[in-house]
Every structure is written in structure tokens, then in C-alpha cells.
ZANUFI-931993 format. One record per residue (C-alpha): residue in one letter; residue number from 1; x negated, y negated, z negated. Coordinates in nm, 3 decimals. Layout:
BEGIN
A; NUM; X; Y; Z
...
This chain:
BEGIN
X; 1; -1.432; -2.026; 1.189
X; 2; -1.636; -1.856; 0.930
X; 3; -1.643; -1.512; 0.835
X; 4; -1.543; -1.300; 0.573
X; 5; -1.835; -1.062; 0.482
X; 6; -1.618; -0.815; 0.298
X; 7; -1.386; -0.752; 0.624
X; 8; -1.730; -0.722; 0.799
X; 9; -1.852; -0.454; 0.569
X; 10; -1.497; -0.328; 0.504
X; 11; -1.485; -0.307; 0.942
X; 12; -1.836; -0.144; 0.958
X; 13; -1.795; 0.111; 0.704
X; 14; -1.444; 0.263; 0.895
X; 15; -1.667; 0.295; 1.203
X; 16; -1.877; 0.474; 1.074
X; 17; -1.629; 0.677; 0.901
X; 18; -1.446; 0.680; 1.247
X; 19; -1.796; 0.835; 1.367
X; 20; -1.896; 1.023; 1.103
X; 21; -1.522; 1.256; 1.142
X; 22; -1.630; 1.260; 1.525
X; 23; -1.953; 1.373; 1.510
X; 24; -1.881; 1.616; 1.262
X; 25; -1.576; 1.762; 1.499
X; 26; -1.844; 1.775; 1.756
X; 27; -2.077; 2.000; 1.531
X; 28; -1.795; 2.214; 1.451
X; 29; -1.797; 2.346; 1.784
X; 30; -2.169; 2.331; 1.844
X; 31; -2.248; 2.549; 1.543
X; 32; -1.898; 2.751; 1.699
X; 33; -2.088; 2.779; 2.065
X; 34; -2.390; 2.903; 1.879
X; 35; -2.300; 3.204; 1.721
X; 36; -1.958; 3.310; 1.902
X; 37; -2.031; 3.670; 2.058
X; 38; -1.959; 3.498; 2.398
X; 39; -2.288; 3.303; 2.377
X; 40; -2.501; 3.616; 2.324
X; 41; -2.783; 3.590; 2.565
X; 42; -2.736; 3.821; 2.870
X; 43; -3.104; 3.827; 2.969
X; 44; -3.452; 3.679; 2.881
X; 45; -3.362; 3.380; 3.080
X; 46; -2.985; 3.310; 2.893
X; 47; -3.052; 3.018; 2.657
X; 48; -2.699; 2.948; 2.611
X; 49; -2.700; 3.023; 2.205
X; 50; -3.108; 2.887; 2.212
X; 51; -2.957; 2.557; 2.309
X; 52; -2.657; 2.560; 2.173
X; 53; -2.853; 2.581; 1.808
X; 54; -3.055; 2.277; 1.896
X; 55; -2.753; 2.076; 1.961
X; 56; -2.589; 2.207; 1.637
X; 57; -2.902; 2.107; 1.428
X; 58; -2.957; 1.739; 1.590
X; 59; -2.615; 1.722; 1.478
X; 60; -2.667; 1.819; 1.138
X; 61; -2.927; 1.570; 1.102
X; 62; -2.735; 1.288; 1.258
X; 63; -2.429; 1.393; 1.025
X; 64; -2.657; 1.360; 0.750
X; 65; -2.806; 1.050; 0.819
X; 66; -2.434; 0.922; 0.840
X; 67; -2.315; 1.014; 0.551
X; 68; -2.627; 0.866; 0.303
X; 69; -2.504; 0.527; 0.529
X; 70; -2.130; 0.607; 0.445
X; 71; -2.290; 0.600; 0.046
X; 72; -2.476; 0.282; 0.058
X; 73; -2.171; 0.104; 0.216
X; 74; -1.938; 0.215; -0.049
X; 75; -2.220; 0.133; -0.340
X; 76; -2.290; -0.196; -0.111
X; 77; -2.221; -0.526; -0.311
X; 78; -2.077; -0.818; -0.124
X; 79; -2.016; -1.068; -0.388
X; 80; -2.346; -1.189; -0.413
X; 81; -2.439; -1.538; -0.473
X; 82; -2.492; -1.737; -0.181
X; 83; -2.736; -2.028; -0.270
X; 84; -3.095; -1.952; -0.212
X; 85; -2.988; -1.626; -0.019
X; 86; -3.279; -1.495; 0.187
X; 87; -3.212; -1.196; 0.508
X; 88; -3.241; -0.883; 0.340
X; 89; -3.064; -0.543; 0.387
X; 90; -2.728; -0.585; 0.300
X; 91; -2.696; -0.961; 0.481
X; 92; -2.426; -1.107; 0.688
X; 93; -2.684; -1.374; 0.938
X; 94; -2.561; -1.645; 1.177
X; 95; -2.839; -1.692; 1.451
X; 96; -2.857; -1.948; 1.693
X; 97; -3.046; -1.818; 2.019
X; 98; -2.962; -1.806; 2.391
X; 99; -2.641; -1.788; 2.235
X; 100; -2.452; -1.769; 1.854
X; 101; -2.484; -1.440; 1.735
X; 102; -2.394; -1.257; 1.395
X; 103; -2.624; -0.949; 1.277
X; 104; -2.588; -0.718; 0.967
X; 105; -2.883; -0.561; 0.853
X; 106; -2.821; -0.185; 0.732
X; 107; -3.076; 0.067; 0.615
X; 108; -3.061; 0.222; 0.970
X; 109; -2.922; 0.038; 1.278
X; 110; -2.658; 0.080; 1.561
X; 111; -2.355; 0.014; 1.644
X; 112; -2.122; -0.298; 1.652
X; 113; -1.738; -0.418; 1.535
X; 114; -1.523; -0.744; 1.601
X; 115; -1.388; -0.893; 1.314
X; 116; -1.191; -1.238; 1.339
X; 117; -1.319; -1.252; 1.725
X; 118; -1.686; -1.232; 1.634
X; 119; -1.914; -0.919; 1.762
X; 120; -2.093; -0.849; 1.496
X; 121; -2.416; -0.625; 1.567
X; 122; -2.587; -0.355; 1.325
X; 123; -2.951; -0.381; 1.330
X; 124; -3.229; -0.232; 1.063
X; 125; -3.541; -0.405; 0.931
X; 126; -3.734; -0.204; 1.152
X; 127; -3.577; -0.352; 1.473
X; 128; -3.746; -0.635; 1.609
X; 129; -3.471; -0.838; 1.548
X; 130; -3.504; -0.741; 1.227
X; 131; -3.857; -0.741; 1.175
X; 132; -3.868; -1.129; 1.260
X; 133; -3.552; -1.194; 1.031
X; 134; -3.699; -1.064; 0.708
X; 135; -3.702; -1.270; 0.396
X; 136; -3.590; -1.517; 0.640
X; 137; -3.346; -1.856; 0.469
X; 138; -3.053; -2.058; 0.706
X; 139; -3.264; -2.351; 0.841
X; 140; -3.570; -2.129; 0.966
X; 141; -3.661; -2.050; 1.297
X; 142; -3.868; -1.730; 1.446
X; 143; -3.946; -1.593; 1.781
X; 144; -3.933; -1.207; 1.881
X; 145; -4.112; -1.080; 2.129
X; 146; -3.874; -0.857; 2.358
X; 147; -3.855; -0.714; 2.728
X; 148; -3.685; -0.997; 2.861
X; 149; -3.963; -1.219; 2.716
X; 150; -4.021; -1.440; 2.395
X; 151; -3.656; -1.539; 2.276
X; 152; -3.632; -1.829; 1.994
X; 153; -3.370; -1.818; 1.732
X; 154; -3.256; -2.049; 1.405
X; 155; -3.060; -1.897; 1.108
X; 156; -2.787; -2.035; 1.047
X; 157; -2.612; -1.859; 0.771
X; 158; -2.676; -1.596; 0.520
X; 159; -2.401; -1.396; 0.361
């Protein structure tokens, strides 16, 4: 069964909306902790509010980082045309390795959804998955180096 790339995109932009209206809950009550009257340091060695700001600032920058990925998917084209397609950002790839697998390549990666009984896993350039994928056509083979040792994979598609 092939997939659809637009319910792949379509699936992996609600989760990160899903995440996104999480994490931002989550902040809520971080940037709450840090500067309810409660918190107030009760001695040199309280760091209640100290780390309650550090938590509430990670979380700004993850929230952040969420939300310029929340803007490419909705600018993100899908109906690209699919002869002489090469892996970029933005790609839908079949791999054959140790077993089939399906990867999307995103600016940053993380995170995975099943669509149409497929797990389909977010990765980034950057990863080494990615980094052996790049510019990459169905029919060519690569290696990645990873902890488990050298792994071999074929591409199979590119959506």
C-alpha cells in the first residue's frame, strides 16, 4: 500500500500542533511557579523561583522553535512533481534497511505518527540518517555509520 504524502504532512503537522498547545500549557505554569509570591526564596539556599525561571525559558525556546515548524508545515508544498525527485527537506522516503522504513525530513527532527499503518519517523538533515540521505534518488544505496554499527539502506521512494 502506498502512501499519501498529504495525510503524512496533514498527520505531522496536528502533532505538532497537539505539542505545541501542550508545551505551551506547561510554560503557563512554569512562568506561573516563577513569579507566584509562594516561590519567593526563603534563604540563600531556596532556588525554587532560580529554577523555576530556567524551566520557563527552555520552554520559551522550545515553544518557539515549534511554532517557526508549525509555519513551514502550513507554507509546506506537497504537490510537487515526482519524476526526478531527489531527498530534500520537505520529502516523503521509502528505505529499505534491516527493515522497510518511511522518514520525513523537516527543518528540525523528532517525533513520529502512523498514517495508513505505516510509522513514519521525523528526522532533519543534520541527523545521520539524514546526512547520508541528502540529494539522495529511489534506486541509490548509502551506509550510516551508527552505535549499533554500519547499517546499509536503498531508497525506495521519494515523495
Amino acid at each position: 500500500m502506498s502512501l499519501c504524502k498529504d495525510d503524512v504532512v496533514r498527520a505531522l503537522h496536528q502533532a505538532l500542533r497537539e505539542e505545541l498547545d501542550a508545551i505551551e500549557r506547561v510554560a503557563a505554569m512554569a512562568r506561573d511557579e516563577a513569579t507566584n509570591s509562594e516561590t519567593k526564596a526563603e534563604g540563600k539556599y531556596d532556588t525554587r523561583a532560580t529554577e523555576a525561571s530556567y524551566l520557563a525559558r527552555g520552554q520559551a525556546w522550545r515553544i518557539a522553535e515549534l511554532r517557526r515548524l508549525d509555519a513551514w508545515y502550513a507554507r509546506l508544498e506537497v504537490n510537487r512533481p515526482l519524476e526526478g525527485i531527489r531527498v530534500h527537506v520537505g520529502t516523503l522516503v521509502e528505505l529499505e534497511g534491516e527493515r522497510q522504513d518511511w522518514v520525513f525530513l523537516a527543518p528540525s527532527g523528532g517525533g513520529s505518527v502512523e498514517v495508513d499503518g505505516h510509522r513514519i519517523r521525523v528526522i532533519s538533515l543534520s541527523s545521520p540518517l539524514g546526512k547520508g540521505l541528502a540529494d539522495l534518488e529511489p534506486g541509490d544505496a548509502f551506509e550510516v555509520d551508527s552505535p549499533r554499527g554500519l547499517l546499509e539502506y536503498e531508497v525506495l521512494r521519494v515523495l
